[in-house]
Each structure stands twice: as C-alpha cells, then as structure tokens.
C-alpha positions as CSV (number, residue, x, y, z in Angstrom):
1,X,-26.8,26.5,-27.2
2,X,-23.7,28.6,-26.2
3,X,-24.4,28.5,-22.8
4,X,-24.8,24.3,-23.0
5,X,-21.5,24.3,-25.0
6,X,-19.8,27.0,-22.3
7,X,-20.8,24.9,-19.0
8,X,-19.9,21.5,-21.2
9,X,-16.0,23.5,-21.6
10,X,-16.0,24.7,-17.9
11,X,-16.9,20.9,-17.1
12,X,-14.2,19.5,-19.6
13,X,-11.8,21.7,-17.5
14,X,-12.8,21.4,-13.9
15,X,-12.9,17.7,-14.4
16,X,-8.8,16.6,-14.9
17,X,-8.0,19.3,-12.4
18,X,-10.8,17.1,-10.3
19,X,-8.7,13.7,-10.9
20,X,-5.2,15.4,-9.9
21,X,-6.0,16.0,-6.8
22,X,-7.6,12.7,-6.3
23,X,-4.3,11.1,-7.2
24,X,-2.3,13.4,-5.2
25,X,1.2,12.2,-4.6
26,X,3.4,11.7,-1.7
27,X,6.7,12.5,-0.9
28,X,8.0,8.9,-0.4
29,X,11.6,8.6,0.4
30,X,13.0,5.9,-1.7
31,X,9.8,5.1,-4.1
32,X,11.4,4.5,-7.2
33,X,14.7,2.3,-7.1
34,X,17.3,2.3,-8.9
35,X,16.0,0.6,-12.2
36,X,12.9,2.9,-12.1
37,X,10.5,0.4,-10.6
38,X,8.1,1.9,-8.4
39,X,8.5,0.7,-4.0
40,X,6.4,-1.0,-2.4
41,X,6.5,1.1,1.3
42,X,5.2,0.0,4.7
43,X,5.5,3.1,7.4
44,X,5.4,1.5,11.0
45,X,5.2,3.4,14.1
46,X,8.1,2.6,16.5
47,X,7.5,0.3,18.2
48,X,5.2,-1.1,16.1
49,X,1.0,-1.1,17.1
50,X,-1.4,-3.5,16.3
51,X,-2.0,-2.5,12.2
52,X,1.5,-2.2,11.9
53,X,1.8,-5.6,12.3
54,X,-1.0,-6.1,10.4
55,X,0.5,-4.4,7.6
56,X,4.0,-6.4,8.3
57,X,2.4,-9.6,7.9
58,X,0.9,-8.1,4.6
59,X,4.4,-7.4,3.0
60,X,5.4,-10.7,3.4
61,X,2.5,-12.2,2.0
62,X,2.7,-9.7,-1.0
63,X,6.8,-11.0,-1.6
64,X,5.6,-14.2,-1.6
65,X,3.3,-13.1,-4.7
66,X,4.8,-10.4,-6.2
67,X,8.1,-9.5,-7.5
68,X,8.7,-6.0,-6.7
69,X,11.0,-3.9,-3.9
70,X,9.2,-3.4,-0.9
71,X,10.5,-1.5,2.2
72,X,9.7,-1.1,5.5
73,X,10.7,2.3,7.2
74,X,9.6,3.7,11.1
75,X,8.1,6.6,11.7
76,X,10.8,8.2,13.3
77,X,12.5,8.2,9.8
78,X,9.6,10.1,8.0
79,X,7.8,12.1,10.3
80,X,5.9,13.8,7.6
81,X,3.9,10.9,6.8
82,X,1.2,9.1,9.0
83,X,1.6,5.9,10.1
84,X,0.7,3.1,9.6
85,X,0.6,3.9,6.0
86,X,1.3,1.5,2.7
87,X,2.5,3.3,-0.2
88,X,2.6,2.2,-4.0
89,X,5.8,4.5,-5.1
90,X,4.2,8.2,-4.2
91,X,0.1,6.9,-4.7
92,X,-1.4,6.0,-1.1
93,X,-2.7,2.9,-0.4
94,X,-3.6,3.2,3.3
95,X,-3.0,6.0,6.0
96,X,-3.5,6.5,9.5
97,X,-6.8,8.9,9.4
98,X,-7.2,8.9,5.8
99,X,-7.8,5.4,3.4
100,X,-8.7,2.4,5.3
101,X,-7.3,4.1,8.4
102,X,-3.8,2.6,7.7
103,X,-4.7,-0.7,8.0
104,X,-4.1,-2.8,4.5
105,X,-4.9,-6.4,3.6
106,X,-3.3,-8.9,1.0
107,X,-6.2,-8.2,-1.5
108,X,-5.9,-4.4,-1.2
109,X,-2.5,-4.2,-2.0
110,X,-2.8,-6.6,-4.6
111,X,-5.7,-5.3,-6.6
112,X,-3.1,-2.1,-6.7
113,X,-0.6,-4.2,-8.3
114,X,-2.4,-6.5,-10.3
115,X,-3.5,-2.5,-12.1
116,X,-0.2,-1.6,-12.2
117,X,0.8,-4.9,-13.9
118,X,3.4,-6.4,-11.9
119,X,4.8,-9.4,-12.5
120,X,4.4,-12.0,-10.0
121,X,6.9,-14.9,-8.6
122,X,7.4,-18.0,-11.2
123,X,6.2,-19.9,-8.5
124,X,4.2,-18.0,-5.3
125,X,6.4,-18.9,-1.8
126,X,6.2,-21.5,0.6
127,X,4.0,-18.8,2.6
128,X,0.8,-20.4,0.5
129,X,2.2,-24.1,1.1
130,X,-1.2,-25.8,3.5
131,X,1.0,-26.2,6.2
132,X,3.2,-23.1,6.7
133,X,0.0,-21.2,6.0
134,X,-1.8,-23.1,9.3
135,X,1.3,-22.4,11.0
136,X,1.4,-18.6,9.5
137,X,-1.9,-18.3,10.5
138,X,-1.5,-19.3,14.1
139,X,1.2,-16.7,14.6
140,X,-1.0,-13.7,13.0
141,X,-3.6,-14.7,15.9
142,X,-1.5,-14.8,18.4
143,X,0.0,-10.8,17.4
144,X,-3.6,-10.1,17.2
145,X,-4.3,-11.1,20.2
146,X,-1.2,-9.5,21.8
147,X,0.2,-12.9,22.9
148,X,-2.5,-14.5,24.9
C-alpha cells in the first residue's frame, strides 16, 4: 500500500512537469499586441520557398475567417526561429524540422483557434465567394507549380 500510494505521488508529480515541456514556449517577437490579444505569426524564409507560400496563402484565408492580428516576419528578422514556422502567440503551430515540417493548412490553424475561442468575422470575406475562390484557387496552383 505505501509503495502503490508513493509511485501514484511520483506519477502526480512527473506528470505536469511532463505537459510543460510539451507546451514549451517560444520567444516570438511581437506575440501579444497591444490590447493583450495573442499574434497570429507566419516566419518566411527570404525569399520565400514553396511552404512559405503555402503558409501565406493560409494567413489570408484565416483573416478572411478570423478576427485576430496576424503578422508575417522573414527570417532574416528572427534568426532564432526556423522557418517556415506558424506561431499562435509563443505555442508552435508548425516548424521547419519539427510539427508538420512547417508547412500549415487552413484547418490546422483553425482547429488552434477555434480552442482558443476566437471570434470570427461577422460575415467570412469575399475569399469564400464561388468565384474568387475558383480564381483563388487557380493562383495557389500556379505558385505550386512554380509558374508553369
């Protein structure tokens, strides 16, 4: 019996120091603004590769969803984090080598905020309309595709 309620203590301990370091944060610059809301942050390599564009095209679908700062910042401004990389005020989204391998989609980032409760827009962007979508779309390919 002590020895059950001893390893169920050690277990009760380990386990929040377990979940810290799961949720480890990063040094974001800028990822709380001013009125304490926390950034949305896309880091690009400069110029900008394949899922950096990606992860462009995902900002702009997210403000056209979600009302929330969001910031775009190259490399060569913080060197000390990978890129790409999406960051939810310090909490890693995606990263070069680590989650996802930097590359994010619409429903990744959303699922984020939908947890956080964000508020959305009143009324989502023309971004979702059928035909700026089709052209949206069309553009996306041809990045993808690297123009041909």
């Amino acid at each position: 019996m002590r020895h059950t309620f001893a390893f169920l203590l050690a277990l009760a301990l380990i386990a929040p120091a377990a979940t810290l370091q799961a949720q480890a944060s990063f040094d974001v610059p800028g990822a709380v603004d001013a009125a304490g809301r926390k950034v949305l942050t896309f880091v690009n390599r400069d110029p900008p590769g394949q899922r950096c564009n990606n992860n462009l095209q995902v900002a702009s679908e997210i403000a056209n969803v979600y009302r929330l700062p969001i910031q775009l910042l190259p490399t060569s401004l913080v060197p000390h984090l990978p890129a790409p990389s999406v960051f939810y005020g310090g909490q890693m989204i995606a990263a070069d080598g680590k989650d996802h391998n930097g590359m994010s989609s619409f429903q990744l980032v959303a699922d984020v905020l939908e947890l956080e409760g964000v508020p959305k827009q009143a009324k989502p962007g023309l971004l979702f309309n059928e035909k700026v979508r089709k052209e949206y779309d069309d553009l996306r390919g041809m990045i993808r595709s690297g123009g041909k």
